[in-house]
C-alpha positions in Angstrom: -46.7 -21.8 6.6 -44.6 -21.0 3.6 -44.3 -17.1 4.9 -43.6 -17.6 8.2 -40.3 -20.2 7.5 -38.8 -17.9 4.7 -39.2 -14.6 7.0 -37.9 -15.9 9.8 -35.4 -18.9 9.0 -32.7 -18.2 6.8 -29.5 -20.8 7.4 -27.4 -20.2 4.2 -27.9 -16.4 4.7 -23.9 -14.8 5.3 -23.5 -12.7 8.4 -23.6 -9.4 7.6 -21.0 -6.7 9.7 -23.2 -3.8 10.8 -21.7 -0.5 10.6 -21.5 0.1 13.9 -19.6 -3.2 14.5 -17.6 -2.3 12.2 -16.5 1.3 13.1 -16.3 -0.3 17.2 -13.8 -3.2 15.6 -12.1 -0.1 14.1 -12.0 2.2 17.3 -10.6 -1.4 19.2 -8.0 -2.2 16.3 -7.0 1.3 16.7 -6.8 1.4 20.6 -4.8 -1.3 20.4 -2.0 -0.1 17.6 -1.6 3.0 20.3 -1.5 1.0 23.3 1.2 -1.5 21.3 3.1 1.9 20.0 3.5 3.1 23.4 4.6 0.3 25.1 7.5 0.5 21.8 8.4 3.3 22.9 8.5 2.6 26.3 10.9 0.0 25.8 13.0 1.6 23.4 13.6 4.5 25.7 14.8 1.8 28.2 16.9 0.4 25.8 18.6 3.4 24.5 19.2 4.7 28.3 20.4 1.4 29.4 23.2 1.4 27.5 24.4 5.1 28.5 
């Protein structure tokens, strides 16, 4: 009995990130500093020819 609830329950245990969690957070976080530096751009090109 003792075996079976300390291999298998474990409440105070911290979550652990996984490396491959980790490197897809990274590939997102990534995706989405492009995607926001494009859209920049976008609008600063509309800015700048606005006003020509």
């Amino acid at each position: 009995m003792r075996n079976l609830m300390s291999s298998g329950f474990r409440p105070l245990r911290p979550y652990r990130i996984t490396r491959g969690s980790r490197q897809m957070r990274e590939r997102r976080t990534a995706q989405a500093f492009i995607v926001f530096g494009v859209v920049l751009a976008c609008v600063e090109l509309y800015v700048i020819f606005g006003w020509l």
